[in-house]
N, C-alpha and C positions, 0 to 999 in steps of 0.2 A: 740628042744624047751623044756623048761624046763616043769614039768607035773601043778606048780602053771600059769606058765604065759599061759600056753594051756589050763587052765580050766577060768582062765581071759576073754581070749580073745571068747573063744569059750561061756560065760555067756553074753559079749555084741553083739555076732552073733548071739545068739538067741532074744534078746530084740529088737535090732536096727536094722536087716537084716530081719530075719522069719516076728516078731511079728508086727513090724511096718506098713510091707506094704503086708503079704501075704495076709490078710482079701479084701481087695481089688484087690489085684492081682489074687484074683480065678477069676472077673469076665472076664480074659484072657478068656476063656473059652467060652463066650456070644459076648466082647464087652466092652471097656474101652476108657475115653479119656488116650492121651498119660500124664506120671507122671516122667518122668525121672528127669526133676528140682527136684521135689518134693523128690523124692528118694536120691539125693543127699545131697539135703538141710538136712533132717531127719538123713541121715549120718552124717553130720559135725555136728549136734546138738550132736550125742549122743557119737562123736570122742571127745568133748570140755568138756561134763559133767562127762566123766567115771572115773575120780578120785574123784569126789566130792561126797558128804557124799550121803545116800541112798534118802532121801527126796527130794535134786534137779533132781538126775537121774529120781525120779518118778513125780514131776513138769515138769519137761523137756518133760520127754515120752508122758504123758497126752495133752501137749500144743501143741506138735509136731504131735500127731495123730489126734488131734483137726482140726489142721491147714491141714492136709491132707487129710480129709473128707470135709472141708469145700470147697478145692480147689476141690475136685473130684465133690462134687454137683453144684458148681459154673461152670463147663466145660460142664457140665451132663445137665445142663438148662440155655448154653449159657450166663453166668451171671457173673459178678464179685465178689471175695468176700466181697468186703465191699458192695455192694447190699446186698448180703444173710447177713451181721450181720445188715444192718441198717433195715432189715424186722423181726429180730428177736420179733418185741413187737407184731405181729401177730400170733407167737406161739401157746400162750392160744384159738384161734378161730379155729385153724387146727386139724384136726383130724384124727391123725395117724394110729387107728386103723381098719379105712375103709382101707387102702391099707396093707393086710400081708407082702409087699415086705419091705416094712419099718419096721414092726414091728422084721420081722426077720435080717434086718439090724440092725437095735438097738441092737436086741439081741445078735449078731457077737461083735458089737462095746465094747458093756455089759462086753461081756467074755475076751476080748483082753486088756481091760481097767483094769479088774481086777488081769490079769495073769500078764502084764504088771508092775503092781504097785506090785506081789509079787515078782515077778523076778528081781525088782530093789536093791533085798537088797544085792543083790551078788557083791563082788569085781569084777568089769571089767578093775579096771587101769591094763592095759596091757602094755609094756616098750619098748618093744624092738622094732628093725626095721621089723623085718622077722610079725612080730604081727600087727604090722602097715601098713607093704605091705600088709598083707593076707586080712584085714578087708577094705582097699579101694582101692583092686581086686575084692571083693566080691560084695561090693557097685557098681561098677562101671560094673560087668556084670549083676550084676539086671537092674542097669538104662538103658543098652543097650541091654539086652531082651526084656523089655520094651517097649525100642521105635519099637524093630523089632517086635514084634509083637502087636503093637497098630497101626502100618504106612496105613494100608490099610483104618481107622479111626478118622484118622488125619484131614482130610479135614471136618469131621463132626462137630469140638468143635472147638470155640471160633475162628473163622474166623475175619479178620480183613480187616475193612470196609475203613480203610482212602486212599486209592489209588484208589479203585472204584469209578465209576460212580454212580451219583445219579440217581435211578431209583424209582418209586413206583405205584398202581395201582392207587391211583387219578390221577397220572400223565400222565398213563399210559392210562389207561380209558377214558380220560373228563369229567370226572366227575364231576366237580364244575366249569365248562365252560357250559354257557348256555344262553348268546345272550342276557341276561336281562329277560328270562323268567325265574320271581323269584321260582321254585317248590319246592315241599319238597325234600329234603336230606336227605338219610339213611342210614351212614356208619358203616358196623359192622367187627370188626373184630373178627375172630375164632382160640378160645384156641387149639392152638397145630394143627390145618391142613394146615399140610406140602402138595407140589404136587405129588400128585401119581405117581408113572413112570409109571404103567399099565393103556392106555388109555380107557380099562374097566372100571379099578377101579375110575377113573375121574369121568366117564360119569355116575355111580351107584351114586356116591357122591352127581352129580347135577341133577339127573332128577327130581325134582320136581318143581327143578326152570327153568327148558328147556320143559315142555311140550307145548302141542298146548296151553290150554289155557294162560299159563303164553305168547308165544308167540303171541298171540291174542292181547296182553295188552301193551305187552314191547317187548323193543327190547332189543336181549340176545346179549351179547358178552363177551366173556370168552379169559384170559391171564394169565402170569405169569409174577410176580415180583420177583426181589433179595431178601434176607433177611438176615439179620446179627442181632446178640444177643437175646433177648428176646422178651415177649410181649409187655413191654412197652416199647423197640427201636423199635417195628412196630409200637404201636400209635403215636410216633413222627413223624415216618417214614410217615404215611399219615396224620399225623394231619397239621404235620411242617416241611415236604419237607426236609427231613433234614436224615443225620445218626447222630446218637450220642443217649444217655441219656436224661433225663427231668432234671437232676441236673439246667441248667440254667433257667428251666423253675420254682424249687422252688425262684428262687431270684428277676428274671423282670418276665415280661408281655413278650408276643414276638408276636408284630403286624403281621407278616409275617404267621400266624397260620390259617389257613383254618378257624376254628373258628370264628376267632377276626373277617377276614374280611368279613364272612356272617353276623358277628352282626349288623358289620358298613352299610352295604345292609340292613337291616331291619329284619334281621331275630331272630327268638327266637332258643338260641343251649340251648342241654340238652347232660347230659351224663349218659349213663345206666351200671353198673355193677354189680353183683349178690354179691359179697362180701363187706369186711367191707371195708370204705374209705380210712384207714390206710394203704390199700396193695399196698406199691409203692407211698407211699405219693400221693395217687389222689387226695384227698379233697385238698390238697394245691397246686399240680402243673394245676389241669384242668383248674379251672378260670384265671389261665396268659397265656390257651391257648386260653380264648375265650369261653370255657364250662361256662353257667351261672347255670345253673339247673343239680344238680348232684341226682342221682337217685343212689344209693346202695339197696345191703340187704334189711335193714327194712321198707326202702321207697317203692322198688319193691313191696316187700312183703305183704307192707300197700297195695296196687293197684291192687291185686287179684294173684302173683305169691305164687305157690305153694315152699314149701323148699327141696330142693335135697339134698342127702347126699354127701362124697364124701371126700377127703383128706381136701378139701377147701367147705363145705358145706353153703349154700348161697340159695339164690332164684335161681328155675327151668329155667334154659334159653329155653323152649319150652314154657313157657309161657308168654314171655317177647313180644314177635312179634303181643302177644293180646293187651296188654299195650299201644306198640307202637303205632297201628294198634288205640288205641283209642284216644289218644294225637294228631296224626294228625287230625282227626275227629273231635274235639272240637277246633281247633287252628283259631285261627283268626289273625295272623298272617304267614309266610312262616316259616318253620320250620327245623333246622338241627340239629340229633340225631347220636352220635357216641352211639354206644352200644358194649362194649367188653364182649364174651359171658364167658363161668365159667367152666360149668359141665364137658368137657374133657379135664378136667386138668390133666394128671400123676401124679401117675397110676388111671385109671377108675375101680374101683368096678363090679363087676359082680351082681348087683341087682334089683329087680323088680322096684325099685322106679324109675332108672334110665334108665326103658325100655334095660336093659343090659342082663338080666340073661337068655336069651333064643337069642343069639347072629348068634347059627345055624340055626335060622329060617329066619334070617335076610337075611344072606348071608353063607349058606352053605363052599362054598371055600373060603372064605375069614377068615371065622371063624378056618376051620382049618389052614389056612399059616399063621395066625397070630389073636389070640383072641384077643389081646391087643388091636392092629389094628381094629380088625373087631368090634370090642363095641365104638371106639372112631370114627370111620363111622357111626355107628350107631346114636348116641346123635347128630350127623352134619346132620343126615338125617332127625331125627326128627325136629330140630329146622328149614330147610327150608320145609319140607312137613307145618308145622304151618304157617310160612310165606309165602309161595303159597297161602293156603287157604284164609290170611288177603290180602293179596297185589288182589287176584284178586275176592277179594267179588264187591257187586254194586256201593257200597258208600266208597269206600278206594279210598282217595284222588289222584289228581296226584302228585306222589314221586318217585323217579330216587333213586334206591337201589345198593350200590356196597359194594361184601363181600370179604374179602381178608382173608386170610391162615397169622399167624404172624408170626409162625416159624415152624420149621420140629417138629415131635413127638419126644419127645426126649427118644425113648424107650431104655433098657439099652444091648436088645441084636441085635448083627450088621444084623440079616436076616431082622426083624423086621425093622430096619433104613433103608435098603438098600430097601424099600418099596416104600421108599420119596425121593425127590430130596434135592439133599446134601446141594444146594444153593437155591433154587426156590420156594415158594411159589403161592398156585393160587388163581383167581380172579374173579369174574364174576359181570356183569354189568348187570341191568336192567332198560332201561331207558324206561319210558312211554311214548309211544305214539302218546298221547293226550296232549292240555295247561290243 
């Protein structure tokens, strides 16, 4: 090979092979969803552009590495990409620099973006065939390292839901079966608790809502549901008996909604979330579920929650179960409250505010096999130790509580994931009683 076409070919092996996908491919090393599309696709991009003048190579590379961060966080938190760009306008509310794992990411993206755009000024039309075998041999054994060494992680990302059975813990539970005795409703579900494979670590999770007294009051029972995609394919998932998206719920109404038809029963629904309205179009899909009373942020906020910090900073969900816990209390009518809680959203901060920063006190062993883990057990412990306390004071009305797990932790190293069940979230039921 001539020494011009070898310094070609070997200027678009460095841009479009190294630069492209190594920044991402160190985290082989932890834990990656599988990229092999991705990897290929980014090759044909930069197999199409390398004659053309230096400015598209460097448009191209930018757009191409764009599009492959975006696919890797979109797998990374069970998501699609055009989810992650239609929540882009909640940017300005998120705060990056509570999680350093971001910060040092950006940082990576920073350096690759700018190495990338000087390294586009080089000739890489490369001509010949031998040149052209070499760079989609090259390509084609990253895609297939790739997949050999992402296969045992495979089953973690982006599973797909249309041949399964519909399962879910209202359904699962009885939860909103109740012989005409109208009582309160209080479904919450919890940011990122996935099921524990260690039947320890379960039972640490839920004793505050298993002890004698809560037993005294309610009757406990504990399960697991499926789960596919994200947070808000589990609020459909029990709101609307359904797998899929809320996409059709921005357009109709959908009788069919747990919601709708406590409303038609006589009930007043509310919906609680610690963040802005915007995340996930809530303020516009919850009332065509039936949510009449939408409670965010500043509404929380306004009603005594304290503000947590956090990647997604919002009202304190350990304060929320006071709130709750007063709304039923003043109700004169039956009452049904979905609540989706905030604070262990990934990554969780190590900080006093967030009762996180002394994590070994919490849980010793847990803190060492995984910190990550062991802070985001934590903020779950805390918000049902709060709820114990309201649910079983003198005057906490009669309410039938079931909390569900919406998706695994989506931690980004495999010991860490291999914690949680790959498919299964958990559940637990507490039903009163008493009429």
């Amino acid at each position: 090979m001539a020494k011009r076409e070898w310094a070609r070919l070997r200027a678009w092996l460095f841009l479009w092979i190294l630069l492209a996908n190594a920044g991402i491919s160190l985290l082989w090393l932890f834990g990656s969803p599988p990229r092999s599309a991705v990897i290929l696709v980014t090759s044909a991009i930069g197999l199409l552009v390398r004659g053309w003048p230096a400015l598209i190579k460097r448009m191209g590379f930018i757009a191409a590495l764009l599009a492959s961060v975006i696919v890797f966080v979109a797998q990374l938190f069970s998501l699609t990409p055009a989810t992650i760009l239609s929540s882009l306008d909640v940017l300005p509310e998120m705060r990056p620099t509570a999680a350093p794992e971001y910060l040092v990411a950006a940082a990576g993206l920073i350096a690759i973006m700018v190495l990338g755009w000087w390294s586009a000024r080089r000739d890489m039309a490369f001509e010949t065939g031998t040149s052209l075998s070499i760079a989609l041999g090259l390509t084609l054994a990253w895609s297939v390292t790739d997949a050999m060494v992402t296969i045992s992680d495979k089953g973690s990302y982006q599973r797909d839901a249309r041949d399964a059975v519909f399962q879910s813990a209202v359904q699962s539970s009885g939860f909103a079966r109740h012989d005409g005795d109208r009582r309160n409703l209080v479904l919450i579900d919890v940011e990122a608790m996935g099921l524990p494979r260690d039947p320890t670590l379960l039972r640490t999770l839920f004793k505050h809502l298993t002890s004698g007294a809560m037993r005294q009051r309610y009757e406990v029972r504990q399960g697991a549901t499926r789960f596919y995609g994200s947070t808000v394919t589990s609020e459909v998932r029990e709101l609307c008996g359904r797998w899929g998206g809320y996409d059709e719920l921005l357009v109709h109404a959908d009788p069919t909604c747990l919601p709708m038809a406590l409303r038609r029963d006589g009930y007043e629904t509310t919906a609680m979330h610690g963040f802005t309205p915007q995340f996930y179009d809530r303020a516009r899909w919850y009332p065509n579920a039936g949510l009449d009373r939408l409670l965010f942020r500043r509404e929380l906020m306004a009603l005594g929650a304290g503000k947590c910090p956090g990647l997604f900073p919002g009202a304190c969900d350990r304060d929320i179960p006071t709130i709750i816990a007063r709304q039923l209390k003043g109700a004169h009518r039956p009452q049904f409250i979905h609540w989706v809680t905030l604070n262990s959203h990934f990554p969780v901060p190590s900080i006093a505010a967030l009762h996180t920063d002394r994590c070994e006190r919490f849980d010793p062993d847990l803190a060492e096999q995984g910190p990550m883990a062991c802070r985001m057990v934590q903020i779950w412990s805390d918000i049902f130790a709060r709820l114990a306390t309201e649910m079983t004071a003198v005057d906490f009305p009669s309410t039938d509580v079931l909390i569900v797990g919406d998706h695994r932790p989506p931690f980004y190293d495999r010991r860490q994931r291999a914690m949680f069940s790959a498919d299964q979230v958990p559940w637990i039921m507490l039903r009163h009683r008493g009429r």
